[in-house]
DRENDO-1510 file (C-alpha; in Angstrom, 1 decimal, always signed):
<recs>
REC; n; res; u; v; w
REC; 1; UNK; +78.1; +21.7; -2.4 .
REC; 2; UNK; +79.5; +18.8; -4.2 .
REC; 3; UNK; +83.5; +19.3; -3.1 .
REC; 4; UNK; +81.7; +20.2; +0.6 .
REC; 5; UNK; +79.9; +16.5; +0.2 .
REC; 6; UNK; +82.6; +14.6; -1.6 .
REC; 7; UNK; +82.9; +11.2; -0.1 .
REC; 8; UNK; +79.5; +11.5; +1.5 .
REC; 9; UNK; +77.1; +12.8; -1.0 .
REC; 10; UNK; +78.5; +10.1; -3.7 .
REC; 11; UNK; +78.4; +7.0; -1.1 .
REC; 12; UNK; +74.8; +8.6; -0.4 .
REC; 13; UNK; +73.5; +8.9; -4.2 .
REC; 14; UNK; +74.6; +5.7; -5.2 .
REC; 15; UNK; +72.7; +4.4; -2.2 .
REC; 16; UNK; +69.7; +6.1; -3.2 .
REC; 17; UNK; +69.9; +4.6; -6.5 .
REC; 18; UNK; +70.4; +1.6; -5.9 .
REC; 19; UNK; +67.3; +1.0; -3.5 .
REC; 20; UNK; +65.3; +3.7; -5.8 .
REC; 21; UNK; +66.2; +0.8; -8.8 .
REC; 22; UNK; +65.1; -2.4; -6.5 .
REC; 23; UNK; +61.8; -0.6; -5.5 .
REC; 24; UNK; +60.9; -0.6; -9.4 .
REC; 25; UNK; +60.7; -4.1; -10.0 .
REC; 26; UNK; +57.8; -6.5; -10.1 .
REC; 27; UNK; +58.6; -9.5; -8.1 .
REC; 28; UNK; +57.1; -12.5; -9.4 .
REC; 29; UNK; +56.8; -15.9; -7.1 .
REC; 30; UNK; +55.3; -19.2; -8.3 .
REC; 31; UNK; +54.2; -21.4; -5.4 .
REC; 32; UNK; +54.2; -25.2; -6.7 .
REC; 33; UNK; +54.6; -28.4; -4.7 .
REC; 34; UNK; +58.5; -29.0; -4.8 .
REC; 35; UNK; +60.8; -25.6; -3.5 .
REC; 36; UNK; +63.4; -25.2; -6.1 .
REC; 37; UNK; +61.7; -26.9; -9.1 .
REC; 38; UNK; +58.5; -27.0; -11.7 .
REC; 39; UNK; +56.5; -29.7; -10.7 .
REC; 40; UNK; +53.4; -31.3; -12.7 .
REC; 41; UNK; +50.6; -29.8; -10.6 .
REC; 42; UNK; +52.1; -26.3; -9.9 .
REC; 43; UNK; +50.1; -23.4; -11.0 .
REC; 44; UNK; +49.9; -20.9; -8.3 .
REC; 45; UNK; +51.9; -17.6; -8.5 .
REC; 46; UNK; +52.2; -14.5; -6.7 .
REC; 47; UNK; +53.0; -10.9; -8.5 .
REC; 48; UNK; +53.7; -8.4; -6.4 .
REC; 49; UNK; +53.7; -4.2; -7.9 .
REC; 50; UNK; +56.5; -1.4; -6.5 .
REC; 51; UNK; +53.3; -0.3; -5.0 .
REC; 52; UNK; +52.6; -3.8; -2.8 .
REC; 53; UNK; +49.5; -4.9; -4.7 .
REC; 54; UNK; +49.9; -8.6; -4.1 .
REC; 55; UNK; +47.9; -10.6; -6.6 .
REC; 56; UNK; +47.5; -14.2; -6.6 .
REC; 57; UNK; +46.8; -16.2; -10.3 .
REC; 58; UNK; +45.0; -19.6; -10.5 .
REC; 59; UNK; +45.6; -20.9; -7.2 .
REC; 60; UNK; +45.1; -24.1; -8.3 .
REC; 61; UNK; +46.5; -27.2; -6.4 .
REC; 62; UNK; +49.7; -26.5; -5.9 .
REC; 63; UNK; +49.0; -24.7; -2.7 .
REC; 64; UNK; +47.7; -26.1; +0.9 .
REC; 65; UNK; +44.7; -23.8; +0.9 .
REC; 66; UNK; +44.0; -20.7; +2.7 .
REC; 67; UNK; +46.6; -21.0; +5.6 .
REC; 68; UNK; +49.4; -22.0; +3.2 .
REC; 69; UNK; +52.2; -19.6; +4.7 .
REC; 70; UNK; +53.9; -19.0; +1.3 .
REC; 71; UNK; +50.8; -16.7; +0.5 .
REC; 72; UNK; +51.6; -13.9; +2.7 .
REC; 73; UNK; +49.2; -11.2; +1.9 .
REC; 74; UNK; +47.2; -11.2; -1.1 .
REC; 75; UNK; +44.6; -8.6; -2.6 .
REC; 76; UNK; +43.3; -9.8; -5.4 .
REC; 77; UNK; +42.7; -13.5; -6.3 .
REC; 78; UNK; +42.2; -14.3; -10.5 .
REC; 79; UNK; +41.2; -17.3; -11.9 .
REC; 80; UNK; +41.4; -18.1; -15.3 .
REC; 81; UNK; +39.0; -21.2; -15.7 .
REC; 82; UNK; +37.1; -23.4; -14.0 .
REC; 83; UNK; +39.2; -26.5; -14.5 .
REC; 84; UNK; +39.8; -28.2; -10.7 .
REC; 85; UNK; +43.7; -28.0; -11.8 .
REC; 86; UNK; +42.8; -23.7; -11.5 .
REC; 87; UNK; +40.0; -23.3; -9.7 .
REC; 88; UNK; +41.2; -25.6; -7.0 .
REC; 89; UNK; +39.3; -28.4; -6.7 .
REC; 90; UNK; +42.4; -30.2; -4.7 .
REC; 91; UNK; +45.3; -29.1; -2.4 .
REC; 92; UNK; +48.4; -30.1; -1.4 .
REC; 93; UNK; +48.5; -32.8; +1.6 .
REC; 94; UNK; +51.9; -30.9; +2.9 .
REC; 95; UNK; +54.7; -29.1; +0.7 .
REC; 96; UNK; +57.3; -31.1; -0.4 .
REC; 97; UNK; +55.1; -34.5; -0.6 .
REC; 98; UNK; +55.1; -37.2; -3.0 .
REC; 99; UNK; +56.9; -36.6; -6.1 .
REC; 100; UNK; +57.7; -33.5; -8.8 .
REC; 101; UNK; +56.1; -35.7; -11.2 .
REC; 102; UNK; +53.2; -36.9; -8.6 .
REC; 103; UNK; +52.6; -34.6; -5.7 .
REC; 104; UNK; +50.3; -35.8; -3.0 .
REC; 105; UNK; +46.7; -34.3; -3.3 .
REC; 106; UNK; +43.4; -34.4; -0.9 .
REC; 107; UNK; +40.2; -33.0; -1.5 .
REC; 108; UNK; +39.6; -29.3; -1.5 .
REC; 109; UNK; +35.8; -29.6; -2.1 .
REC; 110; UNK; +33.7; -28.0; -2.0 .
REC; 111; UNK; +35.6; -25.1; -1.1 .
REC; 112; UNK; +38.2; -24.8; -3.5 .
REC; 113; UNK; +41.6; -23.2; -2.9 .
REC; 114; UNK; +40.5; -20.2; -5.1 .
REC; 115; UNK; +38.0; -19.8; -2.4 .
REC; 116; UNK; +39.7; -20.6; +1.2 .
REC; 117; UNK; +42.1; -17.9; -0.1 .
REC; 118; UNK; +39.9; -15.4; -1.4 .
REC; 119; UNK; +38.2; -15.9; +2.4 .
REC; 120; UNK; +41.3; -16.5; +4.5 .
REC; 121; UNK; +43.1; -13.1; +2.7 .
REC; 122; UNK; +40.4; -10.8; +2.6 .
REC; 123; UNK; +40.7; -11.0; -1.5 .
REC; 124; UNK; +39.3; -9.5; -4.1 .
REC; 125; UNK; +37.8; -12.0; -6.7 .
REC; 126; UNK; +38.4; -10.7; -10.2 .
REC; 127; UNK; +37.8; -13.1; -13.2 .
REC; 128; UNK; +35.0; -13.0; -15.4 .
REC; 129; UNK; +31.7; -13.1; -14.0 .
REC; 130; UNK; +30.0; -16.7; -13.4 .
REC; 131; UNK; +33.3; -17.5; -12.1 .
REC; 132; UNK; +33.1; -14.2; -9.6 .
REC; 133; UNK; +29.8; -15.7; -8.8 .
REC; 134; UNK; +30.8; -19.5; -8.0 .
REC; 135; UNK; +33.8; -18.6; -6.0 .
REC; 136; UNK; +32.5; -15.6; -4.1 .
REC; 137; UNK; +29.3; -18.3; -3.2 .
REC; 138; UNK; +32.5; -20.5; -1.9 .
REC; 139; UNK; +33.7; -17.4; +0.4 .
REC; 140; UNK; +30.0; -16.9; +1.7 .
REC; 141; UNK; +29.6; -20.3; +2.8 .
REC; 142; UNK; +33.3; -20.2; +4.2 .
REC; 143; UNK; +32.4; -16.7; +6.2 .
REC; 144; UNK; +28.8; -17.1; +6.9 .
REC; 145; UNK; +27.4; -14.0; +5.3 .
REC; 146; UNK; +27.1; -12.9; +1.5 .
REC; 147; UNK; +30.0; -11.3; -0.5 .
REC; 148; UNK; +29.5; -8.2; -1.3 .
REC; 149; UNK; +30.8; -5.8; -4.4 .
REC; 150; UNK; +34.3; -4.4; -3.7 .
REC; 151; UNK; +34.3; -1.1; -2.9 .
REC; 152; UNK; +36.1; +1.9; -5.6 .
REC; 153; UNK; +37.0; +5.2; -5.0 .
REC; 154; UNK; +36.5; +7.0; -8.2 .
REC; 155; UNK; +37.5; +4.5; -10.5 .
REC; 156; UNK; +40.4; +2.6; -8.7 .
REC; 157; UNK; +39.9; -0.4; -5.7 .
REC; 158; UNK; +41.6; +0.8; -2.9 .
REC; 159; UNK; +43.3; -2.3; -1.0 .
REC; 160; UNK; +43.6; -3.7; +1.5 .
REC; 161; UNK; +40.0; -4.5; +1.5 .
REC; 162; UNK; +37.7; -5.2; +4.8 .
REC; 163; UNK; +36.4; -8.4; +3.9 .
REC; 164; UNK; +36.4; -10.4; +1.0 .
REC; 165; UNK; +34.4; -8.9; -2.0 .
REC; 166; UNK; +33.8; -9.4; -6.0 .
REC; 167; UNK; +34.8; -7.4; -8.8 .
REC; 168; UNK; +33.6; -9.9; -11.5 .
REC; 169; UNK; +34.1; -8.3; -15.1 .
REC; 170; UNK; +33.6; -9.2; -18.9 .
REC; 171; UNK; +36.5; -10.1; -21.7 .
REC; 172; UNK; +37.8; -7.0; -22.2 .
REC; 173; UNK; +37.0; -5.3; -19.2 .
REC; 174; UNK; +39.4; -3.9; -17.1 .
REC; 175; UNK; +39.6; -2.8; -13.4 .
REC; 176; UNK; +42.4; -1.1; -11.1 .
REC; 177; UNK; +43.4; -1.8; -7.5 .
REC; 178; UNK; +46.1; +0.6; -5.5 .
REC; 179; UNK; +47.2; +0.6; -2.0 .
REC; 180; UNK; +46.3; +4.2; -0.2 .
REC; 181; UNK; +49.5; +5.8; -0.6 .
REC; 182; UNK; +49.5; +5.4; -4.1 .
REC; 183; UNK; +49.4; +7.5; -6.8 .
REC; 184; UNK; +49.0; +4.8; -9.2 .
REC; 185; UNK; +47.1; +2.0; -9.6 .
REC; 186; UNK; +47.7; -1.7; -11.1 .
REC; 187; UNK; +45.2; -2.4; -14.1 .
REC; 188; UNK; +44.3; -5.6; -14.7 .
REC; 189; UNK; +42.7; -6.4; -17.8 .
REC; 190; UNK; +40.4; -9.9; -18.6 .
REC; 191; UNK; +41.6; -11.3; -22.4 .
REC; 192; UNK; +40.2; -14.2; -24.3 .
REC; 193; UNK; +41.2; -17.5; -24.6 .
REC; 194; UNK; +41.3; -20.7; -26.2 .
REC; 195; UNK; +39.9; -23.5; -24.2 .
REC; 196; UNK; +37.0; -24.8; -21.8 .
REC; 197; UNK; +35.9; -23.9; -18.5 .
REC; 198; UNK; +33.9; -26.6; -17.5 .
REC; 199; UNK; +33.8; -26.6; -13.3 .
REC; 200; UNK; +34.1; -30.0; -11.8 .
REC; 201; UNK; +31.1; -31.5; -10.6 .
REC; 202; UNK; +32.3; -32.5; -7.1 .
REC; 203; UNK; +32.1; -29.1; -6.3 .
REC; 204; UNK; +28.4; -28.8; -7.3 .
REC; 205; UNK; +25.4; -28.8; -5.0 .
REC; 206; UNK; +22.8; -31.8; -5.7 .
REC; 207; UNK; +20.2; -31.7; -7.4 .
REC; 208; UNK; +22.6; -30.0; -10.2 .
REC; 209; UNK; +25.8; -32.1; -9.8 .
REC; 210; UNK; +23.4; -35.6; -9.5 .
REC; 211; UNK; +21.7; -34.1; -13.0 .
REC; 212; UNK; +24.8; -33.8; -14.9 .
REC; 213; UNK; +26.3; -36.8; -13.8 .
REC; 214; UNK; +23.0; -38.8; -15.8 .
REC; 215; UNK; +24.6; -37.4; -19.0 .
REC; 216; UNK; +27.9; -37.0; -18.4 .
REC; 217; UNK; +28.5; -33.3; -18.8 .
REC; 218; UNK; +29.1; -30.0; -16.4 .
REC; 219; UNK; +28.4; -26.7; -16.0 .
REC; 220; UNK; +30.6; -23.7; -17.9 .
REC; 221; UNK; +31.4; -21.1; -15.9 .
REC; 222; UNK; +31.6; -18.3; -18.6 .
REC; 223; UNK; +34.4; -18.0; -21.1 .
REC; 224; UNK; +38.0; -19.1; -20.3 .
REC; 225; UNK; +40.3; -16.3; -19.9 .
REC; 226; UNK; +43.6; -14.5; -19.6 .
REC; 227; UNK; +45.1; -11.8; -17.9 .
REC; 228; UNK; +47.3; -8.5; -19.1 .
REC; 229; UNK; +48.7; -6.9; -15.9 .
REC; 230; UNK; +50.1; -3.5; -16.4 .
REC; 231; UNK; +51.8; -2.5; -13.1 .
REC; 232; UNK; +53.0; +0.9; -11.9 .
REC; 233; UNK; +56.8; +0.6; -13.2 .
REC; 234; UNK; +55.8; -0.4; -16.8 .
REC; 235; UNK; +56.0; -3.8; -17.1 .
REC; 236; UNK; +53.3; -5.5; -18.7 .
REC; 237; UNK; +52.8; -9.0; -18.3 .
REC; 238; UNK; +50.4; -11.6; -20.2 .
REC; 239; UNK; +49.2; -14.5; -18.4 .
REC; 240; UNK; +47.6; -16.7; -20.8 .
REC; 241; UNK; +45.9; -19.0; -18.9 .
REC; 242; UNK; +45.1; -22.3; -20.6 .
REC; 243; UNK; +44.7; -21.7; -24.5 .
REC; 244; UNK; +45.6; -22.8; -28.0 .
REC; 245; UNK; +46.8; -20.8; -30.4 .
REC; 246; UNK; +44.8; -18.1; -31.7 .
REC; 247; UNK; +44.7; -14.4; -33.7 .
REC; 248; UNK; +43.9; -12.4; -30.1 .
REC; 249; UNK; +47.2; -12.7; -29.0 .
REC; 250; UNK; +48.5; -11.1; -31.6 .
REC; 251; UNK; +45.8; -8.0; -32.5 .
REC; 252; UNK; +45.2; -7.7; -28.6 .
REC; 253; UNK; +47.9; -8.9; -26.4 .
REC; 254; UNK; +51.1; -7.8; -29.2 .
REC; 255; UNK; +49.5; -4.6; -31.3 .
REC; 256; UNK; +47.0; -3.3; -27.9 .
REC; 257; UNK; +48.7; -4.1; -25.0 .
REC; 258; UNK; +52.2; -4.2; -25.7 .
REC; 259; UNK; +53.3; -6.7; -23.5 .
REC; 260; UNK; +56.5; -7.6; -22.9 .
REC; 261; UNK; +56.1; -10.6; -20.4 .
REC; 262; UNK; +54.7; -13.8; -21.1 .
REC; 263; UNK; +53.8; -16.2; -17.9 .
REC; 264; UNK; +52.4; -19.2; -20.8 .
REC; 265; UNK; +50.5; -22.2; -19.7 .
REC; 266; UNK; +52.4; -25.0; -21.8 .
REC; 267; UNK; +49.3; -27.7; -21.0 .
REC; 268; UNK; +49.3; -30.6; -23.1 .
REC; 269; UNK; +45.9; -30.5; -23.7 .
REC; 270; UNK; +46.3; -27.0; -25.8 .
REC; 271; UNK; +49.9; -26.4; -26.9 .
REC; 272; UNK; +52.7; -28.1; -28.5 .
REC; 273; UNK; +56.8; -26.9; -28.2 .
REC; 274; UNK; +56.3; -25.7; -31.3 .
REC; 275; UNK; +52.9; -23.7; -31.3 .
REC; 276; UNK; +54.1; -22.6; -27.9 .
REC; 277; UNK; +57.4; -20.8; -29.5 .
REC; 278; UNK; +55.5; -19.5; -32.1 .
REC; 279; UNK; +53.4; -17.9; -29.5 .
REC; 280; UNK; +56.5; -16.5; -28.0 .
REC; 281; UNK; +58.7; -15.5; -31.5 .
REC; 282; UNK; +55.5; -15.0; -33.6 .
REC; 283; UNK; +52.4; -13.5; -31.6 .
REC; 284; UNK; +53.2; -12.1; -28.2 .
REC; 285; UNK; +56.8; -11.3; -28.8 .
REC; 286; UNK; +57.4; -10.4; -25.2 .
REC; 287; UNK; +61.1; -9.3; -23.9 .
REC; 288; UNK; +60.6; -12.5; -21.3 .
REC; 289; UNK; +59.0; -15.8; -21.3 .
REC; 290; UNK; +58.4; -17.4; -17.8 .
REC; 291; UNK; +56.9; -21.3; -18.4 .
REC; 292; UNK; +54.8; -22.8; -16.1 .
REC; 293; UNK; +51.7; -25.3; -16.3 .
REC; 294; UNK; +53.6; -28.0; -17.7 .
REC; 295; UNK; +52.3; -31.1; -17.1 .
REC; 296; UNK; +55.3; -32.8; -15.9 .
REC; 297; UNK; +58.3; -32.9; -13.5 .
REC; 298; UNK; +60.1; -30.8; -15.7 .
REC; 299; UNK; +63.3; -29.9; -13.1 .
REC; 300; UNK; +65.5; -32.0; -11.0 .
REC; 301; UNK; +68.1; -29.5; -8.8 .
REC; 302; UNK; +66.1; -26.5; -10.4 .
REC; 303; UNK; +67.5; -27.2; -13.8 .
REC; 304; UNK; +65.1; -28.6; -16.5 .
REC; 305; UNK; +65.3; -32.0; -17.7 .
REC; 306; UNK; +67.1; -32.1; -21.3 .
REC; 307; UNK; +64.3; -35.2; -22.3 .
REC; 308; UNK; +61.5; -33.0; -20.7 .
REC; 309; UNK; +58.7; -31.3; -23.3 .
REC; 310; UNK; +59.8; -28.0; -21.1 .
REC; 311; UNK; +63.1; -28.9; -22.5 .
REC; 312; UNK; +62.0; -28.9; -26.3 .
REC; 313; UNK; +59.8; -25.7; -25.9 .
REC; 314; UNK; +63.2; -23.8; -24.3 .
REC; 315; UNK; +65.2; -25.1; -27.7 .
REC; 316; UNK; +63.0; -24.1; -29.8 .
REC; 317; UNK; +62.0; -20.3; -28.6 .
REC; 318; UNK; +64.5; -18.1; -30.2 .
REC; 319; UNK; +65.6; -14.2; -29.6 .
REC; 320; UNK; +64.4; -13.9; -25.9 .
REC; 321; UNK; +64.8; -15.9; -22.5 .
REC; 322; UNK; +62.7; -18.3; -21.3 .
REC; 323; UNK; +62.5; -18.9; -17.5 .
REC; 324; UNK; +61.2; -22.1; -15.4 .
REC; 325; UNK; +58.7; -20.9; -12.9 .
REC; 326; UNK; +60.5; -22.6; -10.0 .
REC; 327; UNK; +58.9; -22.8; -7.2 .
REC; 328; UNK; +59.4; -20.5; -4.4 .
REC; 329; UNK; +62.1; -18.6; -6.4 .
REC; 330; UNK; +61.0; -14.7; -6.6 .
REC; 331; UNK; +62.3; -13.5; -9.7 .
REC; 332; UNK; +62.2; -9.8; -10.5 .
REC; 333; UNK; +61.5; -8.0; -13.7 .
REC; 334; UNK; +61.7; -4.2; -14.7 .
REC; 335; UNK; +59.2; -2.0; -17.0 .
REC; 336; UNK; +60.7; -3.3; -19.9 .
REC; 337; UNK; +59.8; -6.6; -19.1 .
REC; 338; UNK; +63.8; -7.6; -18.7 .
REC; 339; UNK; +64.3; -10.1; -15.4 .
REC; 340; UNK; +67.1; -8.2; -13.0 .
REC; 341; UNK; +67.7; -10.6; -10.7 .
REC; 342; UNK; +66.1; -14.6; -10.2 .
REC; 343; UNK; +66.2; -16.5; -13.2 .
REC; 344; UNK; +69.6; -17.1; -13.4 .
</recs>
């Protein structure tokens, strides 16, 4: 059979391997306000399974809301604090206005973009629960009728889904969502955080908002989180949301999970460049870092400013790669959490 099929059956079998190898990849796209670089207000990304599970995380306000056409499909919508930076309490005016360092913003209240999404794509809203609450109220006011539970079959969410629909969970818990032709699903696990998760009070409802403003405070919305994504080829990625330093990341994200991609938030208002490597080289240990969250125009021409704090937290991160999350660059990563094609 294989002197009948010389030519042929070698041409064909490296063909099959080679599309057998590219269907194996998580594809990982932020969406910020500048194409090509990592802008101050970006947040948004897109990670897409073998599968086609599409999930959005912290939609933030680096997109233009529920019709934003760099979206595409998306299943699932998380959230990892209530901060109007994540939640979405602004969106862009158009793509590619102002500057990197200064995008041009408008109100997004009292929808939220975490909300115009969730309603515009049909999404499920996993994040922990008060948040599930808040937003889903957003989508109900949006569609004009209550939102509902998603659906399970057994114990996986089968997507797409018919309508928009919560799957609000604890720290810890986890759920999993897999399109119909799947024999596997994508888990998606909540993990603590470091931080605060106060919701703006624009998008509150009087009498509440008008009572916190007296004294000066807001409303939590439940614990800040994280995320540990373990997708159908192996990979599994951390997003850490917005947090400091602390000993979960190491018993939990390192010893549990294994994870061996790191998406870090490098906010000022949490991390350093050097507590951010020592997450990387000390805690997490991940095959990949991807930085994004950064509080700055950290690119110009999609390379990273040498002066930039991005630029310091790259030096000083040693033994693994760290990406830029540059906008509308899809970058692609295998099970062992190595990126095959994008981030050069």
């Amino acid at each position: 059979m294989r002197t009948t099929m010389f030519r042929g059956g070698i041409l064909l079998a490296i063909t099959l391997g080679a599309t057998s190898a590219a269907a194996q990849t998580v594809r990982i796209t932020p969406l910020g306000s500048h194409a090509g670089e990592l802008c101050s207000r970006d947040r948004a990304t897109i990670l897409e399974d073998p599968t086609g599970v599409r999930i959005l995380y912290d939609a933030g306000q680096s997109v233009t809301g529920g019709d934003d056409p760099r979206l595409g499909t998306v299943h699932v919508v998380l959230l990892s604090h209530a901060h109007g930076d994540h939640i979405g309490d602004q969106r862009l005016k158009a793509l590619e206005g102002g500057t990197c360092a200064s995008p041009e913003l408008a109100s997004a209240a009292p929808g939220t973009t975490s909300g115009e999404i969730a309603a515009a794509k049909n999404a499920g809203i996993v994040m922990v629960n008060p948040m599930a609450q808040f937003v889903g109220r957003r989508v109900e006011t949006i569609k004009g009728r209550p939102t509902p539970p998603c659906p399970a079959t057994g114990d996986d969410h089968v997507v797409p889904f018919a309508t928009s629909c919560l799957a609000g969970n604890n720290l810890g818990g986890a759920r999993t969502f897999r399109t119909g032709n799947a024999a596997k699903g994508v888990e998606i696990t909540i993990v603590p955080a470091s931080h605060d998760s106060t919701v703006p009070r624009g998008l509150l409802t009087d009498p509440e908002r008008r009572n916190l403003e007296a004294d000066n405070v807001s409303l939590s919305l439940g614990p800040p989180s994280g995320y540990v994504i373990r997708f159908t080829n192996g990979l599994v990625a951390y997003l850490t949301g917005d947090t400091g330093l602390h000993a979960d990341m190491r018993t939990i994200v390192h010893d549990f999970h294994k994870a061996n991609l790191m998406v870090l938030n490098l906010g000022f208002s949490a991390l350093t460049a050097a507590s951010g490597a020592h997450i990387a080289d000390e805690l997490v240990r991940p095959a990949t870092v991807i930085v994004t969250h950064v509080n700055e125009g950290a690119t110009t021409g999609g390379k990273v400013r040498p002066s930039s704090r991005t630029a310091s937290f790259m030096t000083l991160v040693k033994g693994r790669p760290v990406v830029a999350a540059l906008s509308g660059r899809t970058m692609e990563f295998d099970g062992s959490g190595r990126c095959v094609a994008g981030c050069s």
